[in-house]
KOLMILO-796550 format. One line per 5 residues: number of its first residue (from 0); for each residue x, y, z of C-alpha. Coordinates in nm, 2 decimals. Example, Ala and Ser with C-alpha at 12.3 -4.5 7.8 and 13.67 -1.06 7.14 Angstrom:
<titis>
0> 1.23,-0.45,0.78; 1.37,-0.11,0.71
</titis>
This chain:
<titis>
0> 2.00,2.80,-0.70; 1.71,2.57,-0.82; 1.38,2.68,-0.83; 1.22,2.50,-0.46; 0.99,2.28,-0.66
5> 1.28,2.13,-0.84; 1.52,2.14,-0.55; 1.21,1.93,-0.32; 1.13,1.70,-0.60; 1.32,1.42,-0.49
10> 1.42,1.49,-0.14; 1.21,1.26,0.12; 0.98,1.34,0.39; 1.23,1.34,0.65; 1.45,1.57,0.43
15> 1.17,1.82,0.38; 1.07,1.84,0.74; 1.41,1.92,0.86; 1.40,2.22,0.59; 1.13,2.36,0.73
20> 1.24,2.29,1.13; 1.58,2.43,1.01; 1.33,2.79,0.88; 1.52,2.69,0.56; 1.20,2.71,0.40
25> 0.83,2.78,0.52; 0.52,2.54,0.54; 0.35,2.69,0.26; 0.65,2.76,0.06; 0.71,2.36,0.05
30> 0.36,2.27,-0.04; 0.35,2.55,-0.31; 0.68,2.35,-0.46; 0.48,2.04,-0.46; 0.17,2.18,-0.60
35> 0.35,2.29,-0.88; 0.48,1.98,-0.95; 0.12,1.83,-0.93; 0.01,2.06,-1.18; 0.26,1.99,-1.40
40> 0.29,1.63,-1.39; -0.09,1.53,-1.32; -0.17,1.53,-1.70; 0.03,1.27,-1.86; 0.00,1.02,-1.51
45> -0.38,1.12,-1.39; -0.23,1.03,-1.02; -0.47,1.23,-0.83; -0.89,1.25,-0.81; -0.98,1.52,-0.52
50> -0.71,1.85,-0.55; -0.74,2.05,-0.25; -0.48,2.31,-0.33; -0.62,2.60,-0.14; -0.73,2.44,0.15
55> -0.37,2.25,0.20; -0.21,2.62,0.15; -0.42,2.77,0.41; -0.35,2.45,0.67; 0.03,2.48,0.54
60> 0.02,2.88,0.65; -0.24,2.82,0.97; -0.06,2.92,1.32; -0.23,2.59,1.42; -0.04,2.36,1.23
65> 0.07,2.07,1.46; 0.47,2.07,1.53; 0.49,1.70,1.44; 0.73,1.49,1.28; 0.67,1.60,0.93
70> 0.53,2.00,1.03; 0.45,2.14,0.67; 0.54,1.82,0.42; 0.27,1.78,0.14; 0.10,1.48,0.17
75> -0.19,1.32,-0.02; -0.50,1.08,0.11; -0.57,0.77,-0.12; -0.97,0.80,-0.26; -1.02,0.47,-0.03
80> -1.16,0.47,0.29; -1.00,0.76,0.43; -1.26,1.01,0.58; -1.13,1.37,0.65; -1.37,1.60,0.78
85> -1.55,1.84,0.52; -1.40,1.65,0.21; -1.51,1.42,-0.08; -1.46,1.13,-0.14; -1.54,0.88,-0.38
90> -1.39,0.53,-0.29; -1.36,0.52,-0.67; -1.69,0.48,-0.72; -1.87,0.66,-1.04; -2.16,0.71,-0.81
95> -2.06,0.87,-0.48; -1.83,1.06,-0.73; -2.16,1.16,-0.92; -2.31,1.27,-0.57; -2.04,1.45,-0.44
100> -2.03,1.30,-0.11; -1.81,1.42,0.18; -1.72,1.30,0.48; -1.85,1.42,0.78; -1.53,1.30,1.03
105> -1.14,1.20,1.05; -1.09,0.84,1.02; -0.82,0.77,1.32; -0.51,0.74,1.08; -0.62,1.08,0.87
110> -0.67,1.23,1.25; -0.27,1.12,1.33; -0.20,1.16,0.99; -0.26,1.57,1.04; -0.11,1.54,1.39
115> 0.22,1.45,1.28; 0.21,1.77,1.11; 0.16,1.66,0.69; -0.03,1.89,0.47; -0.33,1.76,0.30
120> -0.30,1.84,-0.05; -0.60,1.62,-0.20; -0.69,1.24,-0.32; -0.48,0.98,-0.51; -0.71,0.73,-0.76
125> -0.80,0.37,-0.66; -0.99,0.16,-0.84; -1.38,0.07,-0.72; -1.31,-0.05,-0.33; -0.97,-0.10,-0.41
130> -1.03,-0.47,-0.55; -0.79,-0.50,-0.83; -0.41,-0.45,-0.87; -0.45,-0.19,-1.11; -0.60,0.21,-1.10
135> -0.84,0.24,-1.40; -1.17,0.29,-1.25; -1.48,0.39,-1.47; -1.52,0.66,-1.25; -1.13,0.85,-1.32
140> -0.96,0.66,-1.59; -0.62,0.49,-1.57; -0.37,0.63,-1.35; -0.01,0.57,-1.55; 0.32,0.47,-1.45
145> 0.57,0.70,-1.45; 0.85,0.46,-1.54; 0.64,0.34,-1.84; 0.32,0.55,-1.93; 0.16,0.24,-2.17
150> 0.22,0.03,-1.81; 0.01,0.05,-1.46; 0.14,0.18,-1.16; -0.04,-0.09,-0.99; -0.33,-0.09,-0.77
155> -0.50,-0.05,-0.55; -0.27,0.28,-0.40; -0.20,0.34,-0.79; -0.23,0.67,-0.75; -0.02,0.71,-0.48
160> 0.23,0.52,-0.58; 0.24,0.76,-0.90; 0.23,1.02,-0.75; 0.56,0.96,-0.53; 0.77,0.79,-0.79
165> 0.75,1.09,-1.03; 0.82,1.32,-0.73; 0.49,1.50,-0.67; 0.48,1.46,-0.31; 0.77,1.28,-0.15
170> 0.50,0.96,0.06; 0.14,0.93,0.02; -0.12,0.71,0.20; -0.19,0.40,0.08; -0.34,0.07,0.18
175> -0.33,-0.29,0.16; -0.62,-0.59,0.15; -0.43,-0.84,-0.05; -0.07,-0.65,-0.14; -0.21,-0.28,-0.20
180> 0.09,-0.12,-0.03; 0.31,-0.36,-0.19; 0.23,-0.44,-0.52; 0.23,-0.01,-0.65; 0.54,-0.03,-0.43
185> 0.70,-0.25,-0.64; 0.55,-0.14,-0.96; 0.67,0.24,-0.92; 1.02,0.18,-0.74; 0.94,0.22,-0.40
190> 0.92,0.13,-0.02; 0.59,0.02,0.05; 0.50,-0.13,0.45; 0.23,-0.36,0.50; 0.19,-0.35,0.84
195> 0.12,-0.64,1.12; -0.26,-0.64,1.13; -0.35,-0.45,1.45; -0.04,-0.22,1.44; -0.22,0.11,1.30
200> -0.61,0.17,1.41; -0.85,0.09,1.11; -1.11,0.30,1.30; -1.36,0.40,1.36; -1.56,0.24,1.03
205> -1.35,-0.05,0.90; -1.32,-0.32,1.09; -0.97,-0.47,1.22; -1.04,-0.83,1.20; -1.05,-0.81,0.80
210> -0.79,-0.84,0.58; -0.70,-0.42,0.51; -0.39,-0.25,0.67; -0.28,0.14,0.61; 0.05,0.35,0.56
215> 0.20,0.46,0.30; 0.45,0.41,-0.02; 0.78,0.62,0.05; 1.11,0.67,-0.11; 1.30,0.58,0.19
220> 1.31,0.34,0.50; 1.34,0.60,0.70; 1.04,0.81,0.60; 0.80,0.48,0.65; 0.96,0.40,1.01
225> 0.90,0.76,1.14; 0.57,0.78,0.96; 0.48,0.46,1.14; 0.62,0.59,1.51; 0.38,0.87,1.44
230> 0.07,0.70,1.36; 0.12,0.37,1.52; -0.17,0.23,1.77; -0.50,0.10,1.89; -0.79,0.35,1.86
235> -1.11,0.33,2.09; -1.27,-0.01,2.03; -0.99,-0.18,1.88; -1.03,-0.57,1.93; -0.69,-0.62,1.71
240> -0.39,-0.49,1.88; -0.04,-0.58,1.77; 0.25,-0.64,2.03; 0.43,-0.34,2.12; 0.76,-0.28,1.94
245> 1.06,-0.34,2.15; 1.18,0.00,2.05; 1.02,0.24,1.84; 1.03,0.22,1.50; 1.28,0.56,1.36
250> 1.54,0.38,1.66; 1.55,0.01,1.44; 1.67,0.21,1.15; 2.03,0.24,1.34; 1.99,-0.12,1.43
255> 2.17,-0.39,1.35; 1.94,-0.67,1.27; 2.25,-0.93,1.37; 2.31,-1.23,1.20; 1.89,-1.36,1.04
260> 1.84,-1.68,0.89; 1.66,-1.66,0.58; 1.41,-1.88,0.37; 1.41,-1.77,-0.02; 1.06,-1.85,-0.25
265> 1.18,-1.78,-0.60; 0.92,-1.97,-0.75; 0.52,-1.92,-0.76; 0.39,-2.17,-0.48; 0.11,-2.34,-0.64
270> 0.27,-2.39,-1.01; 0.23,-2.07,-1.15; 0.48,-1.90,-1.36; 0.70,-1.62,-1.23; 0.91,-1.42,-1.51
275> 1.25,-1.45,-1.51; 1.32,-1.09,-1.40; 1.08,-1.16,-1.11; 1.27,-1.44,-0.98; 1.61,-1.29,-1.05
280> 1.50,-1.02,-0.84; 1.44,-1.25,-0.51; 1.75,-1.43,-0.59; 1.99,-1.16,-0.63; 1.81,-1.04,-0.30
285> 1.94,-1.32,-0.13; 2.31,-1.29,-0.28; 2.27,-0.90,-0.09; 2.17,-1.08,0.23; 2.44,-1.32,0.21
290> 2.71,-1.04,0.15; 2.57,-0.87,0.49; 2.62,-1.18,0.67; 2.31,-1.36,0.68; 2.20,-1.70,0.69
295> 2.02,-1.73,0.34; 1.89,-2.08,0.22; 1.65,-2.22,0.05; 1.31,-2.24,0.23; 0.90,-2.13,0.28
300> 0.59,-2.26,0.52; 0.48,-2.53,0.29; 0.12,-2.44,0.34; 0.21,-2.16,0.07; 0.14,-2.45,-0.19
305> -0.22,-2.51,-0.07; -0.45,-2.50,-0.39; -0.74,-2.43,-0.14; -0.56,-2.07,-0.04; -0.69,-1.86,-0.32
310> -1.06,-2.00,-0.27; -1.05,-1.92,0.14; -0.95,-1.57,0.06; -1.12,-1.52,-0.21; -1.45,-1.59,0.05
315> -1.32,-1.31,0.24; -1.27,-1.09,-0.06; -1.62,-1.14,-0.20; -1.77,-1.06,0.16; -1.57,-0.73,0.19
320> -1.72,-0.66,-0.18; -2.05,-0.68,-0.04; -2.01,-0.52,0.30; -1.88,-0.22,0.07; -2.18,-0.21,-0.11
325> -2.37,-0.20,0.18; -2.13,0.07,0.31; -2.15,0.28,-0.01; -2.53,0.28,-0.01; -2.53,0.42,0.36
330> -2.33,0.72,0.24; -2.55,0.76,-0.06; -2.82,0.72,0.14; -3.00,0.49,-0.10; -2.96,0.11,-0.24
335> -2.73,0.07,-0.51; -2.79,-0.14,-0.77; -2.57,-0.29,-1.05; -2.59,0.01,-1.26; -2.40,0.21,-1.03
340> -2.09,-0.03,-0.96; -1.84,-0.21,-1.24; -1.88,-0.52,-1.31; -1.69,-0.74,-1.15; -1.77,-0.62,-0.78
345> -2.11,-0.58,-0.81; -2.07,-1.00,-0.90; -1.82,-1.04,-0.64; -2.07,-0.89,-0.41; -2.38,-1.12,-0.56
350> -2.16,-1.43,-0.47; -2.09,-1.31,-0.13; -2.49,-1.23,-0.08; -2.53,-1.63,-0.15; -2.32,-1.79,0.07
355> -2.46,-1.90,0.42; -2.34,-1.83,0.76; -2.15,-2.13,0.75; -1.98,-2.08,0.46; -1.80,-1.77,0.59
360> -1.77,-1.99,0.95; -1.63,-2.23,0.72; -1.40,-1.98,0.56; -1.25,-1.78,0.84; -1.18,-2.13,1.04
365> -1.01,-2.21,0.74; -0.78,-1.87,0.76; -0.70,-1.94,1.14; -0.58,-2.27,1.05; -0.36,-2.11,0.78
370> -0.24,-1.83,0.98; -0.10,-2.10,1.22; 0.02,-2.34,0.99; 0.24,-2.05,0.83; 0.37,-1.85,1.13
375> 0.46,-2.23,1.24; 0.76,-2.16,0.99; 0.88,-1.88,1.19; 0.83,-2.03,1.55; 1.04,-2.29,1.37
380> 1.34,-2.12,1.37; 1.35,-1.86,1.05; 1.34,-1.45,1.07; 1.24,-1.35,0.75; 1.09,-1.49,0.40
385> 1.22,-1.34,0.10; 0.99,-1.34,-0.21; 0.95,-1.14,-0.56; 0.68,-0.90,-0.47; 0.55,-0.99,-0.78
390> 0.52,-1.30,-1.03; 0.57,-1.04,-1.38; 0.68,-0.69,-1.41; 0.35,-0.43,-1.43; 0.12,-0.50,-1.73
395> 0.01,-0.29,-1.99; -0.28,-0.07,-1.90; -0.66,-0.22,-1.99; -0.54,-0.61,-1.92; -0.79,-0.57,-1.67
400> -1.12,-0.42,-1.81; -1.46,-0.53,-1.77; -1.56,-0.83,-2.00; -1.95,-0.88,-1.98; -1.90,-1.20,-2.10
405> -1.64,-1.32,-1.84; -1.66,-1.05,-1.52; -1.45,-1.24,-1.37; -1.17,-1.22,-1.58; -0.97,-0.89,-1.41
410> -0.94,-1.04,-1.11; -0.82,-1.38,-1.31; -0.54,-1.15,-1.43; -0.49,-1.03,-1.13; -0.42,-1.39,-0.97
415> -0.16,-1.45,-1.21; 0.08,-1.16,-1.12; 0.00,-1.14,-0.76; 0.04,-1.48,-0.60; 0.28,-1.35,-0.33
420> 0.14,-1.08,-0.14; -0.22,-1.20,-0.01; -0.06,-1.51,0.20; 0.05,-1.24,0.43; -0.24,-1.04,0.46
425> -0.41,-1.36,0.54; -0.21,-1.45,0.83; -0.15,-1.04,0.95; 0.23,-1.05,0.88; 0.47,-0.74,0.83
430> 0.56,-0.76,0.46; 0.77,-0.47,0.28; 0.86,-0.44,-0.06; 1.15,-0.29,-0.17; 1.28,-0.16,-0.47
435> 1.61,-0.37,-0.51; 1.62,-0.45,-0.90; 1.52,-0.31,-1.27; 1.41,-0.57,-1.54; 1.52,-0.56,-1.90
440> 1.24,-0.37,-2.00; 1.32,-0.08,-1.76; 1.07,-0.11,-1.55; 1.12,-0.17,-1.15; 1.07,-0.51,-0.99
445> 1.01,-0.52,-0.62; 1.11,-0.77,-0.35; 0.93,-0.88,-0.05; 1.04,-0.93,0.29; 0.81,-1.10,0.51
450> 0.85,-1.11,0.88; 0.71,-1.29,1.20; 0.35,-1.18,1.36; 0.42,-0.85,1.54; 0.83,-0.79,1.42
455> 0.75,-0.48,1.19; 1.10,-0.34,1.43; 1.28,-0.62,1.25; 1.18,-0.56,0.89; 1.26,-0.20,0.95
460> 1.61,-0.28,1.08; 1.70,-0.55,0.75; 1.53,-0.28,0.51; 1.76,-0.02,0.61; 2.05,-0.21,0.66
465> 1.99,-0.30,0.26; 1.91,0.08,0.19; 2.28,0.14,0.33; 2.46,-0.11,0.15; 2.24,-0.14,-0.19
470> 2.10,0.20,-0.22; 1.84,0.28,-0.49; 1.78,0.56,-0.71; 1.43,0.71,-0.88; 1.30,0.75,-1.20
475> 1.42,1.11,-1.35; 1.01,1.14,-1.52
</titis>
């Protein structure tokens, strides 16, 4: 018989829940496993910030742990955003990791998050407010991929998304502003939901008309379906509040999806270049789709090729930079200055602190005309968009450091690998990557499946019906 850490590592959530409701194994038992593994592994992938070891083993053996879904599964909080009552947090910030800040509440989804029963073992890295692609913040260093330790793991759930593909814990939170769920999803071989906007509470801090969504990266379909049945809904105050599914979500994982016609974008919208694994990846997607009887073709919403995309959300982007500073001088309880904050947000924030009222008026009318414009594609007749996830497999760690000369220049790398995730946090769509294809250099290459306002049901049905029929593996780290 193995050892329970080795016999866990690379069973799902689901699986692990149904040891401990089976008395297979106990709460504490199972997050012992994963600590272990944590220990062990942590060094060569620096996955994880905050480790909260003895306080998840006493939750894990409390007579008070919820009977939820996922009763005793380790689980671990992204360093973004996340409150949990009594714990720090740094946002990947150098300086409320300097003053040891803690929150003083749950945020709404940390709240459900414990409901559903998952044990709280600590913090995964994210880079400073989660603006770039990658993990390396000044604050923790580069978080590694395990498929490639010279390579990211992507960003910003970097750490999560570590964390899971070398088989720490078996789903971690993450979340996603402009592809954050999707982009370490498809870096590290896994599933990784972006929600419809409005389908999971930001509350009670963030607000739900920006751009952010929360879940997690999983190894399974499954796993993100019943996560998202379990944490699913409005919170008090919530202005944005997706349509409710037409069943829930763990029951469109037996469904059949029927018979979806399908547009495929192989190619980088505006004239970019997309590697040849990227693009192979989409199109032997569609090759898959056809075999399962679907309707594939050809076809995207044309206002994908705008050139004036990247400046509207990059409006948006700048003004969340500087609604974070303001946010992480509140909880330091002092003004921040450029000294405490890299580079290239404390600029992105500067930008955002010169534009007018209008400008943003200017910018957000120019989103709502976007969003309809692109959802026009669906009303038009399609179900789903297929995409790459991304336009290159993960780059090399440091492509994104600070220049002081150009501090702009990470986020200029970041354009060119990321053109096909933001579109959809723009408009609010589902999107889910999955992790369909390996490139010639070994690394996994994600695709995405975008659909319709409000049809997160449906992109749970396709995903698992591809699960079934093209399953994937993980990475033996």
């Amino acid at each position: 018989m193995k050892d329970l850490a080795t016999q866990t590592r690379w069973m799902d959530a689901t699986a692990q829940a149904e040891l401990v409701a089976n008395g297979d194994v106990t709460p504490v038992e199972l997050v012992d496993a994963a600590i272990e593994r944590m220990e062990s592994l942590n060094g060569d992938l620096n996955a994880l910030t905050y480790r909260w070891f003895d306080s998840a083993r006493e939750m894990a053996g409390s007579p008070t742990l919820p009977d939820g879904p996922f009763k005793g599964v380790p689980f671990l909080l992204k360093d973004l955003h996340a409150h949990m009552e009594g714990m720090p947090m740094s946002n990947g910030s150098a300086a409320l990791k300097e003053a040891n800040y803690h929150s003083t509440i749950d945020t709404t989804i940390v709240s459900r998050f414990k409901a559903a029963g998952l044990v709280i073992c600590g913090r995964t890295n994210s880079p400073e407010m989660g603006t770039v692609p990658v993990t390396e913040p000044v604050a923790w260093g580069p978080t590694r991929n395990p498929w490639n330790t010279d390579h990211t793991p992507g960003g910003s759930s970097g750490g999560a998304s570590a964390a899971v593909a070398s088989g720490m814990v078996p789903m971690a939170h993450a979340s996603d502003g402009g592809g954050s769920i999707r982009i370490p999803a498809a870096c590290a071989g896994l599933v990784g939901l972006k929600t419809s906007q409005g389908r999971i509470s930001t509350g009670p801090h963030r607000a739900e008309t920006g751009l952010g969504v929360e879940l997690a990266v999983s190894h399974s379909v499954r796993d993100t379906a019943r996560l998202l049945d379990a944490v699913a809904g409005p919170g008090i105050g919530d202005s944005v509040i997706a349509p409710a599914s037409p069943m829930t979500y763990t029951e469109a994982l037996a469904r059949d999806p029927g018979t979806l016609r399908i547009g495929i974008l192989a190619h980088h919208p505006r004239g970019g270049t997309v590697s040849n694994d990227c693009v192979e990846a989409a199109e032997s997607a569609g090759r898959m789709l056809e075999s399962l009887g679907h309707s594939v073709e050809y076809s995207f919403p044309h206002i994908l090729t705008d050139p004036d995309t990247v400046s509207r959300f990059m409006a948006l982007w700048a003004v969340g930079a500087a609604m974070n500073v303001k946010t992480f001088s509140e909880m330091l309880d002092r003004e921040i200055t450029a000294d405490d904050m890299e580079l290239m947000n404390w600029v992105q924030a500067e930008f955002a602190q010169n534009m007018s009222g209008v400008d943003y008026a200017t910018a957000l009318a120019g989103v709502a005309s976007y969003r309809r414009e692109c959802l026009q594609w669906w009303a038009d007749g399609f179900d789903i968009l297929v995409t790459p996830t991304l336009g290159e497999t993960p780059p090399k760690i440091g492509e994104h450091d600070n220049n002081p000369d150009r501090p702009m220049d990470p986020m200029r790398r970041a354009a060119e690998w990321i053109p096909f995730t933001p579109p959809f946090n723009t408009t609010g769509q589902p999107a889910i990557s999955l992790p369909l294809h390996v490139a010639g250099n070994g690394l996994p290459v994600g695709v995405q499946f975008v659909a319709d306002y409000g049809r997160d049901d449906l992109l749970i049905s396709l995903a698992a019906q591809l699960e079934r029929a093209f399953p994937w593996g993980h990475i033996e780290a």
